[in-house]
C-alpha positions as a Python dict, from the first residue, in 0.01 Angstrom:
ca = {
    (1, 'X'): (0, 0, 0),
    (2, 'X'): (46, -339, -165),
    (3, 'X'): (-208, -286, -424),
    (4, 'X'): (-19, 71, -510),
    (5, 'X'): (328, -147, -522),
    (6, 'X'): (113, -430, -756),
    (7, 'X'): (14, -163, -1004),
    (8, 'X'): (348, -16, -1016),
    (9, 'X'): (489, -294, -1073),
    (10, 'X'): (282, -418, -1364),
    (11, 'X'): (357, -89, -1483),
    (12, 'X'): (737, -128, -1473),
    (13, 'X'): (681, -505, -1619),
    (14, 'X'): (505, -383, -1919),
    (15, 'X'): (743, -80, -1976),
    (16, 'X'): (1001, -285, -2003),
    (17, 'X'): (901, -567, -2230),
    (18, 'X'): (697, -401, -2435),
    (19, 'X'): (953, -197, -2658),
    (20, 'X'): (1222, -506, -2619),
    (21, 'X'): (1018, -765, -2730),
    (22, 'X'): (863, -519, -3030),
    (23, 'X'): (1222, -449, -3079),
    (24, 'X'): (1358, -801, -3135),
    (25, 'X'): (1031, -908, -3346),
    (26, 'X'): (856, -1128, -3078),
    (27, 'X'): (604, -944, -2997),
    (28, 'X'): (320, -1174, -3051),
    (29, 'X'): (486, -1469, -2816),
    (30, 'X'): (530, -1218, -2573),
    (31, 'X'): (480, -1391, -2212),
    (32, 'X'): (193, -1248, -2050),
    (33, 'X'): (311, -1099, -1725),
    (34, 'X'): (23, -947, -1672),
    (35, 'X'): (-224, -1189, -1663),
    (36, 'X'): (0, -1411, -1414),
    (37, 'X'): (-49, -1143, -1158),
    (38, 'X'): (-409, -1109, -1235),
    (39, 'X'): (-395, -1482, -1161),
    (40, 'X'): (-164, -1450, -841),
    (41, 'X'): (-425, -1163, -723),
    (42, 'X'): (-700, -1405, -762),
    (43, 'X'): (-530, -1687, -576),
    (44, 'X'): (-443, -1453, -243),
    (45, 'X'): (-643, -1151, -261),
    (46, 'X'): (-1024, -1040, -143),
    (47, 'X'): (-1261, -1004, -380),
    (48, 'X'): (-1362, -616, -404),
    (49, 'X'): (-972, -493, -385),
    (50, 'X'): (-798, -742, -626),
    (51, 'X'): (-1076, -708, -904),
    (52, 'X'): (-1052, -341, -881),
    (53, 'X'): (-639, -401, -878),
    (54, 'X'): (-680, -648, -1199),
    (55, 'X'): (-901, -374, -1353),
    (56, 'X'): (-647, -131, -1347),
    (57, 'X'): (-340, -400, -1448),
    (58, 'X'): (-611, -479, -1785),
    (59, 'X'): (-630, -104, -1838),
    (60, 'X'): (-243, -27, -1844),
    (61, 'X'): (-222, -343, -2081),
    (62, 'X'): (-455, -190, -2297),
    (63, 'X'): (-247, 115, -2289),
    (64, 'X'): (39, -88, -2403),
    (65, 'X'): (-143, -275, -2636),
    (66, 'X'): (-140, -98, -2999),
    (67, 'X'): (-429, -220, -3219),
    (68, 'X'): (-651, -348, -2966),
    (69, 'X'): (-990, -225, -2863),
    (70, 'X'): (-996, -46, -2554),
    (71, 'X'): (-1127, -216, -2229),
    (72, 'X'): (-1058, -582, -2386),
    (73, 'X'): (-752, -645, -2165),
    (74, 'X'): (-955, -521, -1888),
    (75, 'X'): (-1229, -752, -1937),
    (76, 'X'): (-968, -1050, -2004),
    (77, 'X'): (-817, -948, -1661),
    (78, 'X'): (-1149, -928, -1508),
    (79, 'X'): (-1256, -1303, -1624),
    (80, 'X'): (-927, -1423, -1539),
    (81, 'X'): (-960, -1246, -1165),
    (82, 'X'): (-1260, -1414, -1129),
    (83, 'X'): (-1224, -1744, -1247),
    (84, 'X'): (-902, -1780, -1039),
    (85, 'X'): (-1105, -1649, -733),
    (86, 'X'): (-1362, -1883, -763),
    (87, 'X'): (-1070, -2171, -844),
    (88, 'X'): (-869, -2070, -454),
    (89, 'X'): (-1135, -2157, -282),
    (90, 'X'): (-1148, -2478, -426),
    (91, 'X'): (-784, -2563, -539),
    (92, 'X'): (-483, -2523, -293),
    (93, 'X'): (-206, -2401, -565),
    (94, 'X'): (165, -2422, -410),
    (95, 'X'): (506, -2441, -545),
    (96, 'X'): (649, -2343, -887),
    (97, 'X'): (500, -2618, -1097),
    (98, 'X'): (91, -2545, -997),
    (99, 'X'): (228, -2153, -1088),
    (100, 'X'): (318, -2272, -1411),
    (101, 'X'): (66, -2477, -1510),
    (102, 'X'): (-191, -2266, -1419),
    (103, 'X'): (-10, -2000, -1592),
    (104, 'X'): (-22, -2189, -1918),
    (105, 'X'): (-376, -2309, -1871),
    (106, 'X'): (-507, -1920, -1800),
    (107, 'X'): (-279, -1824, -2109),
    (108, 'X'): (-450, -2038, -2356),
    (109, 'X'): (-784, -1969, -2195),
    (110, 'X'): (-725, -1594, -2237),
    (111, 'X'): (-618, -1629, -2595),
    (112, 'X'): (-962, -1746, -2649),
    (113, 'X'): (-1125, -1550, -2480),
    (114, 'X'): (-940, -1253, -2694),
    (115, 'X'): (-985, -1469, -3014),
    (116, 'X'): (-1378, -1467, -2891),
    (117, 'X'): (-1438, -1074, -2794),
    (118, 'X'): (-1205, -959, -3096),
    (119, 'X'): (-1450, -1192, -3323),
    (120, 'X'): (-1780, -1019, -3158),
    (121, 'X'): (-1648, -599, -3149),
    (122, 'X'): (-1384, -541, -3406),
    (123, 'X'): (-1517, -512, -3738),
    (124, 'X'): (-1230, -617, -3964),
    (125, 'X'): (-1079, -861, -3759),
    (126, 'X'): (-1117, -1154, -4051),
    (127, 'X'): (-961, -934, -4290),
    (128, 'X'): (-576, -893, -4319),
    (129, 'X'): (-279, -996, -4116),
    (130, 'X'): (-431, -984, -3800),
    (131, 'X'): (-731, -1255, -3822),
    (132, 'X'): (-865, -1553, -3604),
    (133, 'X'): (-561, -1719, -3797),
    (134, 'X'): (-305, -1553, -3622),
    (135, 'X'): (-439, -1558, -3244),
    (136, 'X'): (-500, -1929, -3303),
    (137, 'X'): (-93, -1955, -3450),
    (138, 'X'): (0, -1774, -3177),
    (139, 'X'): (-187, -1916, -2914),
    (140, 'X'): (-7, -2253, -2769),
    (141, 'X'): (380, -2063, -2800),
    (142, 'X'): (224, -1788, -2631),
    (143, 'X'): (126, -2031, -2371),
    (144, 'X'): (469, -2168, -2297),
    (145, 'X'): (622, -1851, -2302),
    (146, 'X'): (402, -1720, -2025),
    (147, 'X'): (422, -2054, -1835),
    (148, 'X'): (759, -2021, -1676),
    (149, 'X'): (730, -1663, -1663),
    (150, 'X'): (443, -1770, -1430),
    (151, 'X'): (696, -1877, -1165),
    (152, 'X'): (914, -1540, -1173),
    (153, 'X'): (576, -1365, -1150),
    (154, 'X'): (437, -1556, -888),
    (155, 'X'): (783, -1553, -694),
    (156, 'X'): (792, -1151, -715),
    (157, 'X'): (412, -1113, -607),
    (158, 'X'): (477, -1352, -339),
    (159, 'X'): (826, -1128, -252),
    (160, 'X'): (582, -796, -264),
    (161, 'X'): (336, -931, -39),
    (162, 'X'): (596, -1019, 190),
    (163, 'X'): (746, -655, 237),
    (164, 'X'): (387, -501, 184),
    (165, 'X'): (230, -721, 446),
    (166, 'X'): (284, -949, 737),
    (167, 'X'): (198, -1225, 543),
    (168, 'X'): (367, -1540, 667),
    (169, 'X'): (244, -1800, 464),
    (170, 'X'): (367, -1843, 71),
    (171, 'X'): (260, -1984, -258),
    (172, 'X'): (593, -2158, -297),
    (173, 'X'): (547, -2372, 46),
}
C-alpha cells in the first residue's frame, strides 16, 4: 500500500510541475522532487522494496524527461537509493534542515552523475545547446531549488507513511 501511494504520488508531483515549469521557462532549475523521495525512501525504507519503488519513481522521470536517454533517471535514482541507504545506517537525519541539506548535497551529486552518464552514452552531447556547459550552469541553482523543496518532500513522505503505516516515529523529531 504505501509504496502504491509513493508512486502515485511522484506521479502526481511530476504531472504537475512538469508542464508549469516548461510553461514559465524554468525548466532546467526545476527542483528535483523526485530525487528527494528517492532520498526519503533510502533514509526509512528496506532495501529490496524501496530500490524497486526508486526504480519505478527514475522510470516515470524518464517518461517526463524529453531529450534524455531512457533508463538514466532510473539509474540516477538507483545510485541515489543506494547511497542514502548505506548513509541511514550511519547518519541519524532529523528535522527540516538535515532534509535540506542533504537534499542539496544529493542534487549536486546527481547533476554529476547525469553530467557523467550523458558524457559516456549520448553521442552528441558536446555539440549544441545542450553540452557539459549547460548541466555544469545549471547545476548549483538547481541545487537550491531542490533544497527547500527537500523539506515539503520529506514532510509529505513522512505525512504518507503516517496514514499508510503505523509508523510512530518521524524524520522531523
Amino acid at each position: 500500500m504505501r509504496n502504491l501511494a509513493v508512486v502515485l504520488l511522484g506521479f502526481f508531483l511530476l504531472a504537475l510541475l512538469s508542464p508549469l515549469l516548461y510553461e514559465l521557462g524554468v525548466a532546467r532549475y526545476v527542483p528535483d522532487l523526485v530525487l528527494c523521495m528517492t532520498i526519503y525512501l533510502g533514509l526509512t525504507s528496506s532495501f529490496g522494496r524501496g530500490l524497486g519503488v526508486a526504480l519505478l519513481l527514475g522510470l516515470l522521470k524518464d517518461g517526463f524527461s524529453l531529450g534524455s536517454p531512457v533508463g538514466m533517471y532510473m539509474e540516477i535514482g538507483a545510485i541515489a537509493y543506494l547511497v542514502s541507504f548505506r548513509l541511514s545506517r550511519r547518519l541519524v537525519l532529523r528535522g527540516p534542515v538535515g532534509a535540506m541539506l542533504v537534499s542539496f548535497v544529493f542534487s549536486l551529486g546527481a547533476s554529476i552523475v547525469e553530467l557523467v552518464l550523458s558524457l559516456v552514452f549520448v553521442r552528441d552531447f558536446g555539440d549544441g545547446e545542450s553540452g557539459p556547459g549547460l548541466i555544469l550552469v545549471s547545476m548549483i541553482p538547481q541545487a537550491l531549488m531542490t533544497a527547500p523543496f527537500g523539506i515539503i518532500v520529506f514532510w509529505l513522505m513522512d505525512r504518507l507513511d503516517a496514514l499508510t503505516t503505523r509508523k510512530t516515529d518521524s524524520v522531523f523529531l
